[in-house]
Each structure stands twice: as structure tokens, then as C-alpha cells.
MARNU-102441 format. One line per field, with one value per atom (N, C-alpha, C, CB): residue number from 1; residue in three letters; atom name; x, z, y. Coordinates in pm, 1 decimal, decimal comma. Glycine has a CB too. Example, Ala and Ser with C-alpha at 12.3 -4.5 7.8 and 13.67 -1.06 7.14 Angstrom:
2
markol: c(1:1:1:1:2:2:2:2);
zaza: c(ala:ala:ala:ala:ser:ser:ser:ser);
lumdren: c(N:CA:C:CB:N:CA:C:CB);
xx: c(1319,0:1230,0:1320,0:1130,8:1285,0:1367,0:1290,0:1408,4);
zz: c(780,0:780,0:780,0:904,6:708,0:714,0:787,0:572,5);
yy: c(-569,0:-450,0:-330,0:-447,3:-225,0:-106,0:3,0:-59,8);
***
This chain:
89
markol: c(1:1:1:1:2:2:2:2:3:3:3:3:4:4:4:4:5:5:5:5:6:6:6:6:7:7:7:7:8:8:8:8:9:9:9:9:10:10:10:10:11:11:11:11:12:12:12:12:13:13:13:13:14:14:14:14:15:15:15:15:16:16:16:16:17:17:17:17:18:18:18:18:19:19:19:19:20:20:20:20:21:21:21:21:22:22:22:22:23:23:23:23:24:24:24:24:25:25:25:25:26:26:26:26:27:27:27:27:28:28:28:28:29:29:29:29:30:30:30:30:31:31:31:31:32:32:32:32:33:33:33:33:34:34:34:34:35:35:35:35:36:36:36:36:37:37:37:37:38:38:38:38:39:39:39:39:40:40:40:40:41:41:41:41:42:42:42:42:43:43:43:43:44:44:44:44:45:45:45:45:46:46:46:46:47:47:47:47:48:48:48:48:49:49:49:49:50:50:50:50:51:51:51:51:52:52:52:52:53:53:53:53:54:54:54:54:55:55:55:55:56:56:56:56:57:57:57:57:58:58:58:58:59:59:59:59:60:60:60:60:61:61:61:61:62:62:62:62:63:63:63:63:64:64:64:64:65:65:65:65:66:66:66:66:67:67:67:67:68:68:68:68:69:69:69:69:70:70:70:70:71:71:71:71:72:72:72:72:73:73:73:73:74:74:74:74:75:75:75:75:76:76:76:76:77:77:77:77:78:78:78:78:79:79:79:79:80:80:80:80:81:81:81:81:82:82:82:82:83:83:83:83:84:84:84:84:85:85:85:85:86:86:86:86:87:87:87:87:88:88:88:88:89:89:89:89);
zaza: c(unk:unk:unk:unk:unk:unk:unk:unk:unk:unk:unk:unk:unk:unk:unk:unk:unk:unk:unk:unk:unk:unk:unk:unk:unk:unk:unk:unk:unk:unk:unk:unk:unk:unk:unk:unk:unk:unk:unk:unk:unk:unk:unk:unk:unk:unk:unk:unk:unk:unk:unk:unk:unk:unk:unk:unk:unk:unk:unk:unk:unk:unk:unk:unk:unk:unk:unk:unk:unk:unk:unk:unk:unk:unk:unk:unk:unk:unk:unk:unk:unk:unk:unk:unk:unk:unk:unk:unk:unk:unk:unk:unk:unk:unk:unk:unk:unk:unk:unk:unk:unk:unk:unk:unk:unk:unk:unk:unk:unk:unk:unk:unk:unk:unk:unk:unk:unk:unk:unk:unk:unk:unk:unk:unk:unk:unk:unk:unk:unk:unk:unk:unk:unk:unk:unk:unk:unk:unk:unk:unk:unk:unk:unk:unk:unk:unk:unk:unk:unk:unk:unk:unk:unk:unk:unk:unk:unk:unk:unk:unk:unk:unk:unk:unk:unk:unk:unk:unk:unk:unk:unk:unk:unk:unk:unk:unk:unk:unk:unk:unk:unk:unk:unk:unk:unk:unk:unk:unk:unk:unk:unk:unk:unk:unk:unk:unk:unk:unk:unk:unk:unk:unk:unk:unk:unk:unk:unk:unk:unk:unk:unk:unk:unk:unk:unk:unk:unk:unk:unk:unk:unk:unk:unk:unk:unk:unk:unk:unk:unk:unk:unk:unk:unk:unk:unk:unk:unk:unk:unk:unk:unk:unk:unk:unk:unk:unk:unk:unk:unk:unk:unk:unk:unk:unk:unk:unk:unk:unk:unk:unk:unk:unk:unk:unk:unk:unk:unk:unk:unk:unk:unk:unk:unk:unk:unk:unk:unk:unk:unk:unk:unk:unk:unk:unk:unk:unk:unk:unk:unk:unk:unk:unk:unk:unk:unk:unk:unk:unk:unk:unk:unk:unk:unk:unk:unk:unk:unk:unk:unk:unk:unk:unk:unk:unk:unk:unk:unk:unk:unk:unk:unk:unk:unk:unk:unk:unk:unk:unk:unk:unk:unk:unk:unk:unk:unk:unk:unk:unk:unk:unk:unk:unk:unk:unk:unk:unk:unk:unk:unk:unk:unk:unk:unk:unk:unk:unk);
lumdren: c(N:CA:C:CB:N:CA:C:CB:N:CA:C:CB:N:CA:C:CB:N:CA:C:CB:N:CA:C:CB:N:CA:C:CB:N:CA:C:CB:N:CA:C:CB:N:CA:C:CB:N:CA:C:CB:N:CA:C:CB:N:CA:C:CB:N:CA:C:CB:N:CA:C:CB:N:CA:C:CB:N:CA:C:CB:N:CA:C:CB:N:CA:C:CB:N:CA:C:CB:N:CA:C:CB:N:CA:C:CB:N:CA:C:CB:N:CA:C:CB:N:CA:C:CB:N:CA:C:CB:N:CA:C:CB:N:CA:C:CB:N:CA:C:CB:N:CA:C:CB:N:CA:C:CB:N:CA:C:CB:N:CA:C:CB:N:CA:C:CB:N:CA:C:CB:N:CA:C:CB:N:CA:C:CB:N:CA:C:CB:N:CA:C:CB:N:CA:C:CB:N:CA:C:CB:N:CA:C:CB:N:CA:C:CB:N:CA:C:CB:N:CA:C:CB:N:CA:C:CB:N:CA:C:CB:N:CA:C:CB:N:CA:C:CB:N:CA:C:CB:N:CA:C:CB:N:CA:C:CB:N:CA:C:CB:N:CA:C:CB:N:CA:C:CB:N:CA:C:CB:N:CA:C:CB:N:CA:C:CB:N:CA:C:CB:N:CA:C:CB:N:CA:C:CB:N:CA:C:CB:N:CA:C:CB:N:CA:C:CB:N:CA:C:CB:N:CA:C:CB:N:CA:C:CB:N:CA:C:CB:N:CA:C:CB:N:CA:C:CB:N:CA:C:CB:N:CA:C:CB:N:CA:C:CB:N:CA:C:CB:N:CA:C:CB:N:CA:C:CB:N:CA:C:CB:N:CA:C:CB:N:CA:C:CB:N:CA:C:CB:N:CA:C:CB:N:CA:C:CB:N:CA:C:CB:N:CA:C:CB:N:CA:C:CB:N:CA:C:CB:N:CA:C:CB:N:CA:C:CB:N:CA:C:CB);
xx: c(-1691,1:-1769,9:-1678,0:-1839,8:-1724,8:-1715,3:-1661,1:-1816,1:-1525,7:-1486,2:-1628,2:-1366,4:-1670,1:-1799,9:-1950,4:-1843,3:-1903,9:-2070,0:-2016,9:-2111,4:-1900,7:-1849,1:-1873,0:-1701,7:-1861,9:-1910,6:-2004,3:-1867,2:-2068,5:-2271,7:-2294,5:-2366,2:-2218,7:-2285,8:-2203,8:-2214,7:-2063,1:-2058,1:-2138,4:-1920,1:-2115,1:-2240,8:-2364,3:-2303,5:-2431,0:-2523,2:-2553,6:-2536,2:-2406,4:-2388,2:-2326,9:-2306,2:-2336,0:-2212,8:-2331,8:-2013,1:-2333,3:-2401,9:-2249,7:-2529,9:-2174,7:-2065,3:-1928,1:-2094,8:-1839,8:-1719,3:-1619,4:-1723,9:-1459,5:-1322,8:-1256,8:-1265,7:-1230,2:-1120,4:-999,5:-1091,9:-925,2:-783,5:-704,2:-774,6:-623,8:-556,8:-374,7:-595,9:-310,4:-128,1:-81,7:5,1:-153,1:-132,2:-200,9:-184,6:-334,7:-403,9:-519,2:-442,5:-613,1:-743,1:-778,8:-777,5:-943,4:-1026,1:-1158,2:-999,0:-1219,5:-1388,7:-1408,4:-1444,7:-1531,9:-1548,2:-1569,6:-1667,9:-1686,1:-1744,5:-1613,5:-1829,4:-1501,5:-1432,2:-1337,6:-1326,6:-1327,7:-1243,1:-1338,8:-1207,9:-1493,1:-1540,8:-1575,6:-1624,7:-1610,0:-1552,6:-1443,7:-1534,6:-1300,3:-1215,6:-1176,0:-1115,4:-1258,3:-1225,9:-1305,0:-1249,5:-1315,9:-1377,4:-1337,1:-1372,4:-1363,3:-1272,0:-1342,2:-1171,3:-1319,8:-1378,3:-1304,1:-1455,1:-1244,6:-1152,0:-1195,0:-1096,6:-1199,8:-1222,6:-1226,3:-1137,2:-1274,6:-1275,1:-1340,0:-1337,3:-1254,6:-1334,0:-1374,2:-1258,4:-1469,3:-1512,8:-1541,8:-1661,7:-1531,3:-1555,4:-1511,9:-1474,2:-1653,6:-1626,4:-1557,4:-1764,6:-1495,9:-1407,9:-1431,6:-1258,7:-1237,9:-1220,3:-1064,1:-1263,6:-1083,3:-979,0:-919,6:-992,0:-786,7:-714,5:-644,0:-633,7:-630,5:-542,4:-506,1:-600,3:-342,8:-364,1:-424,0:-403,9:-469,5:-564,7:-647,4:-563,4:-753,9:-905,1:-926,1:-919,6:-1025,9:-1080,5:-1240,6:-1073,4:-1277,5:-1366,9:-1434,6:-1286,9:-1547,5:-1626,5:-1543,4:-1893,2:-1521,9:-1501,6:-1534,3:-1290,8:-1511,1:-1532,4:-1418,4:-1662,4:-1332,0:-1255,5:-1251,5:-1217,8:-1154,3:-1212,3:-1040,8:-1292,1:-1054,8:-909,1:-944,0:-882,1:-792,0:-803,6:-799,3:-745,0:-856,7:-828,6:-715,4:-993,5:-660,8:-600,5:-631,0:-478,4:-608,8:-681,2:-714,3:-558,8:-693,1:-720,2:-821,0:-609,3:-843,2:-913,4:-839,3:-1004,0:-779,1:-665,5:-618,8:-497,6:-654,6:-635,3:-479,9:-665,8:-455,0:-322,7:-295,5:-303,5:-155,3:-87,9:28,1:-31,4:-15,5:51,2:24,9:22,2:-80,0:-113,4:-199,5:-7,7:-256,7:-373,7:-480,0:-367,7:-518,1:-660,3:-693,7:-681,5:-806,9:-855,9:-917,9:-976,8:-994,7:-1075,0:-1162,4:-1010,0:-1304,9:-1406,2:-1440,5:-1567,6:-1463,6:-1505,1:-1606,9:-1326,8:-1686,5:-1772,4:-1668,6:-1928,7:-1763,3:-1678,9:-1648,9:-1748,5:-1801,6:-1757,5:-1637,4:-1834,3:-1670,5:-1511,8:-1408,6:-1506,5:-1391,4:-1271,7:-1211,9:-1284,8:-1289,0:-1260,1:-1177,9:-1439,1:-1284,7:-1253,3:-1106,3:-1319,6:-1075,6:-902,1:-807,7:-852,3:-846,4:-731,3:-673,4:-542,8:-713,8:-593,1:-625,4:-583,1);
zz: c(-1579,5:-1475,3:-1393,0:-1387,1:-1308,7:-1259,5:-1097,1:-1295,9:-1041,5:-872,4:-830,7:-772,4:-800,0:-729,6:-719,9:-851,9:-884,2:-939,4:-865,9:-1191,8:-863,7:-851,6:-673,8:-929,4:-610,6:-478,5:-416,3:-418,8:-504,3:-515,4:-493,7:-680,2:-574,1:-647,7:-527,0:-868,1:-487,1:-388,3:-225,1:-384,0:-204,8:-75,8:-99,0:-83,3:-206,3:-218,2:-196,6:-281,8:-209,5:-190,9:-53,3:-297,1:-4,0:169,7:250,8:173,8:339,4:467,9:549,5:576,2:613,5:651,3:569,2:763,3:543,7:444,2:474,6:392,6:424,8:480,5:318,3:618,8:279,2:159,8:175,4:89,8:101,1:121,0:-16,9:159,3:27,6:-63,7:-42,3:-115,6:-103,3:-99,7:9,2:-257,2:36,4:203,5:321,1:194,1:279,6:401,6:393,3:437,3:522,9:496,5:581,5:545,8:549,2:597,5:567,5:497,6:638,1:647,7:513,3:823,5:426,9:319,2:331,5:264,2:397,6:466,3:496,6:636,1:518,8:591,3:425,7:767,8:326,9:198,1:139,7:105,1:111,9:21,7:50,8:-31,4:204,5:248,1:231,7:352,0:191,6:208,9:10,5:336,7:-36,9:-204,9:-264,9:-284,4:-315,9:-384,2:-580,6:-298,7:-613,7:-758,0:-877,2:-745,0:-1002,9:-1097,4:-1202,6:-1134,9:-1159,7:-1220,1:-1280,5:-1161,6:-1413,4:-1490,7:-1420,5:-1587,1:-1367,2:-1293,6:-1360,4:-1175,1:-1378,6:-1413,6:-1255,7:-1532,5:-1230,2:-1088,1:-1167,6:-991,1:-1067,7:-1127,6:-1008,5:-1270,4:-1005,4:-850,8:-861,3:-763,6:-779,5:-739,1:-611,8:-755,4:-542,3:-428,7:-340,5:-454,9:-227,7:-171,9:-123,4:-99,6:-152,1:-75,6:34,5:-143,7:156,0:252,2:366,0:319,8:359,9:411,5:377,3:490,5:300,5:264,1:291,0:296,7:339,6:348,9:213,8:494,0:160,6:33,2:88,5:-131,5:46,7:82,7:-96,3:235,2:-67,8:-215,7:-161,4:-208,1:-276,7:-283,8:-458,2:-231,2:-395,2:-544,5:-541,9:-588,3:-667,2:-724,1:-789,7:-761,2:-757,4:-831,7:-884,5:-720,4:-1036,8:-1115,4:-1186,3:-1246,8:-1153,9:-1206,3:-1310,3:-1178,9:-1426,1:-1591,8:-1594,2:-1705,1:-1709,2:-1760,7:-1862,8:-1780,7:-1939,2:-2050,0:-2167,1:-2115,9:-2173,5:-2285,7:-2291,2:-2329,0:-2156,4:-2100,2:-2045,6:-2193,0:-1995,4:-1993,1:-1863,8:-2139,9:-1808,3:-1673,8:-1587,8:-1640,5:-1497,9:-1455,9:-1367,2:-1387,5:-1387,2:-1322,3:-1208,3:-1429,6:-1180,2:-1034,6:-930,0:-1010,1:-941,6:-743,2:-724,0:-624,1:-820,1:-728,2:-702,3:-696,7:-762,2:-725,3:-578,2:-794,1:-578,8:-427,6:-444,0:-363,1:-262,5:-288,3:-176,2:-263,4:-208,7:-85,9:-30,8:-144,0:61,9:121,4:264,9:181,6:308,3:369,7:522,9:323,8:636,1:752,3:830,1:846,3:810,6:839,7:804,1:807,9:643,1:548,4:607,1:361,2:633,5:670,4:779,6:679,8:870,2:1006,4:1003,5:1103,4:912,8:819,6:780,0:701,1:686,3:694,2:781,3:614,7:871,1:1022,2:971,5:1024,1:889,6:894,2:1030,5:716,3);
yy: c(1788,0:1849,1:1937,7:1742,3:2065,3:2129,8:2074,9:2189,4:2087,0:2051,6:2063,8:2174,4:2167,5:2249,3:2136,5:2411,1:2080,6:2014,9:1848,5:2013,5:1799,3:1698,2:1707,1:1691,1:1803,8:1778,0:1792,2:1810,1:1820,2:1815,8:1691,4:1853,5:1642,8:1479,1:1389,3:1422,7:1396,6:1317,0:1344,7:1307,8:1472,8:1516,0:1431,2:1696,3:1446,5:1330,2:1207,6:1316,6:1166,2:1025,5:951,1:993,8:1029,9:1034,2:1100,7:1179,3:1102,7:1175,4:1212,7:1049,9:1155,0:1153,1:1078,2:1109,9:1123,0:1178,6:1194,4:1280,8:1157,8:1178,5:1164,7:1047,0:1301,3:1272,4:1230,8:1372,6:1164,8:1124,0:1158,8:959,0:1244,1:1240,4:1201,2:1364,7:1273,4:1189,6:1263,0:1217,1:1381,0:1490,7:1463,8:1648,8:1477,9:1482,2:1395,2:1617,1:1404,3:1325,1:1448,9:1143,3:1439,7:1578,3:1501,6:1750,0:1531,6:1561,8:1664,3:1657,2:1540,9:1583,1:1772,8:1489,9:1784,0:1927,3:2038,0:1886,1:1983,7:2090,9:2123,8:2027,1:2006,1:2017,6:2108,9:1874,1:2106,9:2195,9:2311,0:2158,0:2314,8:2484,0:2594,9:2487,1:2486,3:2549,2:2556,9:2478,7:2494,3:2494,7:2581,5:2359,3:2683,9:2742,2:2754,7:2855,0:2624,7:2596,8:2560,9:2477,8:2608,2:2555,4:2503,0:2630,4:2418,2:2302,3:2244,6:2220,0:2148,2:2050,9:1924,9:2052,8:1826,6:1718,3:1590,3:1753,9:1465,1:1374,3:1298,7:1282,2:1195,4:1143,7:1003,7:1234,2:888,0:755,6:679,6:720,1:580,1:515,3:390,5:482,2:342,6:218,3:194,1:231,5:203,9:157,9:169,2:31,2:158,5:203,0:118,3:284,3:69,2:-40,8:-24,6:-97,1:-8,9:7,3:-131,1:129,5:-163,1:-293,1:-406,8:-283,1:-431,3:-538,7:-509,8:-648,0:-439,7:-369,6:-284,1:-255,7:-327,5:-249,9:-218,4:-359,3:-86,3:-19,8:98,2:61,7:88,9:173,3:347,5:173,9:366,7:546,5:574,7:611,3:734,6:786,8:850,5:880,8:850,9:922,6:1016,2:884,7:1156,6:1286,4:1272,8:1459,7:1328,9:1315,0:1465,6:1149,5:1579,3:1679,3:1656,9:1756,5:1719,0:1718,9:1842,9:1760,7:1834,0:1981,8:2037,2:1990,6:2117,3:2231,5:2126,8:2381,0:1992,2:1931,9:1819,3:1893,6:1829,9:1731,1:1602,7:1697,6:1616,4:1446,6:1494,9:1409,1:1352,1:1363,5:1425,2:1224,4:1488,0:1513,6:1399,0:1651,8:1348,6:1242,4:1269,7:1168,0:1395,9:1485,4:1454,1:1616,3:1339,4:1331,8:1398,7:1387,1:1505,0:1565,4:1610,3:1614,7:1430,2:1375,6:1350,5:1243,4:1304,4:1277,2:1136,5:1397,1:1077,6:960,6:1047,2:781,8:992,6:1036,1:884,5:1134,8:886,3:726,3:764,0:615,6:683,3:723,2:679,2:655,9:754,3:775,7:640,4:878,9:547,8:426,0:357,5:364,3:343,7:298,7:379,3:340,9:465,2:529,7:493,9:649,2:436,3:407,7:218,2:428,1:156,3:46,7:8,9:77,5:129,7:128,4:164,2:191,9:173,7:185,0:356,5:13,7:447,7:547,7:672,8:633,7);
***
């Protein structure tokens, strides 16, 4: 799937949103304003551990030209704003 189509589908699923990634955390809204990308993306939900608090997110994992995920870090997690608040960050 498409970055673009992958934040269709989590907007859907969030009303309010905080990505985290290995840099920053952002308000889902302010990451897909500022992305305009059509990246290969796999997404698959879990969870976020911080401190011993685990909370539901979805995971977005860049693919590369072969389809296989990149192991660079630079994926993301979306977690809802409550959860976010949840993990103390």
C-alpha cells in the first residue's frame, strides 16, 4: 500500500493521533500535511511499550524496491492521543 492510502486507513481509525517515531512525536494531522509520499508501506497493528505501559498502535514499516521491509528506523507508530498521554512521553 501506498504512505498516502496507509493514512487514510489510520485517520479512520484515530479521531485524535500522535506518531512516534526514533525522532519525533507529532500529531498524526500535522505528519500527513507535511508528507506528501508514495512510498511502498507495509501497516500491521500491535502495540507500544513504554515503561511498562503497553498501549494498541498501528505500525507503518517502509518497504524498499523489493518489497522487504527497511530496517533503518524509519518506520513509525500511530497511537491514539489518549494512549499517548498513557505513556508519560
Amino acid at each position: 500500500m501506498k504512505l498516502n492510502e496507509a493514512f487514510e486507513e489510520i485517520r479512520s481509525e484515530y479521531d485524535d493521533a500522535m506518531v512516534i517515531t526514533r525522532d519525533y512525536d507529532r500529531p498524526l494531522d500535522e505528519v500527513i500535511d507535511a508528507t506528501r509520499d508514495e512510498r511502498e508501506v507495509w501497516v500491521e497493528w500491535g502495540e507500544v511499550i513504554h515503561e511498562g505501559v503497553r498501549v494498541p498502535a498501528t505500525h507503518v514499516f517502509f518497504l524498499d524496491e523489493d518489497g522487504y521491509m527497511l530496517r533503518d528506523g524509519s518506520g513509525f507508530a500511530v497511537v491514539s492521543a489518549v494512549d499517548y498521554a498513557l505513556l508519560g512521553r
